[in-house]
C-alpha positions as CSV (number, residue, x, y, z in Angstrom):
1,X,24.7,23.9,8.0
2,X,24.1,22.1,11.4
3,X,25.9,19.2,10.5
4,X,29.1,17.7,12.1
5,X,32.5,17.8,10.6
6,X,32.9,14.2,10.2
7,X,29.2,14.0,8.1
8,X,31.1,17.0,5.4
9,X,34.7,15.1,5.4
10,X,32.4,11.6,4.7
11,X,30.3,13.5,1.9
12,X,33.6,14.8,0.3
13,X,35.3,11.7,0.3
14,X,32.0,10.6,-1.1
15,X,32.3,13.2,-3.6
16,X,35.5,12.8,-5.0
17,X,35.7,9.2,-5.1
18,X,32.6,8.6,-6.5
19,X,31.2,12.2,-8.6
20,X,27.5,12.6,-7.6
21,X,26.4,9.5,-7.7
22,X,28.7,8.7,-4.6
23,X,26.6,11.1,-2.4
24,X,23.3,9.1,-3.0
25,X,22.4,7.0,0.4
26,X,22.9,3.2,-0.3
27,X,20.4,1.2,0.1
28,X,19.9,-0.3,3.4
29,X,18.2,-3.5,4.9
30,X,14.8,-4.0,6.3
31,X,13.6,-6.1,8.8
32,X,12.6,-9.8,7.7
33,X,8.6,-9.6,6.7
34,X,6.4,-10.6,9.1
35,X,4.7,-12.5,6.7
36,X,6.3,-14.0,3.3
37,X,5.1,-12.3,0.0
38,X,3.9,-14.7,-2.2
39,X,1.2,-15.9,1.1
40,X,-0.3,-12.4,0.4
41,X,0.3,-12.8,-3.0
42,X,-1.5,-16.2,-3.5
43,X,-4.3,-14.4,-1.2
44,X,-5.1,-11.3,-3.0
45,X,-5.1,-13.6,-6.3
46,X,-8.1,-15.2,-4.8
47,X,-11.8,-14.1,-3.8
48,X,-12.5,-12.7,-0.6
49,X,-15.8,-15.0,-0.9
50,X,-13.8,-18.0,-0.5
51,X,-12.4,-16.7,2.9
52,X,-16.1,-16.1,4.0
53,X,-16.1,-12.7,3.2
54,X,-18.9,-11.0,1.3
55,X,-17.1,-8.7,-0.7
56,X,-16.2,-8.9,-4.6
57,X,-12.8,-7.2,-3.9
58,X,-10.1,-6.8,-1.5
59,X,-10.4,-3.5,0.2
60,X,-7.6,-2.6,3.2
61,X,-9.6,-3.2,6.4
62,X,-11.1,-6.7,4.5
63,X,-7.4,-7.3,4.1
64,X,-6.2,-6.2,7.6
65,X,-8.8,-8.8,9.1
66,X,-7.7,-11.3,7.2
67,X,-3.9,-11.2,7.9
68,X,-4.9,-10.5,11.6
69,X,-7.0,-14.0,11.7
70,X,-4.8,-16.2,9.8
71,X,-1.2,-15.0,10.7
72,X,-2.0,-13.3,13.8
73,X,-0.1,-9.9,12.1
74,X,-1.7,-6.7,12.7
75,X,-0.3,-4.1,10.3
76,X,-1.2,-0.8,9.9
77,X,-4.4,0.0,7.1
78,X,-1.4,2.8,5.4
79,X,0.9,-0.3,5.4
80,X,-1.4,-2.4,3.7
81,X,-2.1,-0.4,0.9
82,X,1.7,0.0,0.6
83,X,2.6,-3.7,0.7
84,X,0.1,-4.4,-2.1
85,X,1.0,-1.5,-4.3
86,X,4.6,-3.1,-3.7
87,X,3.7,-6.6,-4.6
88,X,1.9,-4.9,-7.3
89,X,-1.5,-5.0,-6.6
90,X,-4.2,-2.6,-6.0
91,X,-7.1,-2.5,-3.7
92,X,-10.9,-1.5,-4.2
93,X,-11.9,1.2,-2.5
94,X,-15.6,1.1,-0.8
95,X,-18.0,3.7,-2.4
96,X,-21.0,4.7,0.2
97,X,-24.2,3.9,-1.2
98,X,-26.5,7.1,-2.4
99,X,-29.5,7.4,0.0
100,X,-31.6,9.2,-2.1
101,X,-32.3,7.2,-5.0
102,X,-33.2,9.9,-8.5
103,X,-36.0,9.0,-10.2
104,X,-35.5,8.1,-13.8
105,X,-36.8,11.8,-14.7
106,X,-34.3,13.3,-12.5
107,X,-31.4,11.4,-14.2
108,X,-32.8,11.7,-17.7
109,X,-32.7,15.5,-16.4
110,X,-29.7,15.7,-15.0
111,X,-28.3,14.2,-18.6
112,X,-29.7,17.0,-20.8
113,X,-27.7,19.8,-19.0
């Protein structure tokens, strides 16, 4: 199996203490947040107008600029969306605008088929 001797004996004295449920990994600490919760909490309950930005929504990289101004914390745009799903938010995500605009025959059109 590629593993040591001493991983199998620890497994099986996992096993037979504790059935199955002994060989699950126990949880383990993180690191200390950079920056507390309920600061980007209290921040994605407000408007990203009120921080100057012209936006209706939160997005990541609106986000990412924010925390990178006020705390001085620069974490990664995957993190981000992490964090808030975590905290139990979610994030808009930026549509890009149609160029071509239909005409209101082409959309009345486009309905019938």
């Amino acid at each position: 199996m590629g593993l040591s001797r001493d991983t199998i004996s620890r497994w099986v004295k996992r096993f037979n203490k504790n059935g199955f449920d002994g060989l699950h990994d126990k949880p383990r600490k993180g690191g200390k947040p950079k920056i507390d919760p309920q600061k980007i909490i209290d921040i994605l309950e407000k408007d990203p107008r009120e921080f100057g930005y012209n936006i209706e929504g939160w997005t990541a990289k609106v986000l990412h600029v924010h925390l990178l101004k006020a705390f001085g914390v620069n974490y990664h745009p995957n993190y981000i969306y992490q964090l808030v799903r975590r905290l139990g938010y979610s994030l808009i995500a930026p549509r890009p605008e149609n160029i071509k605009k239909a005409s209101e025959a082409e959309r009345e059109a486009f309905k019938k088929k």
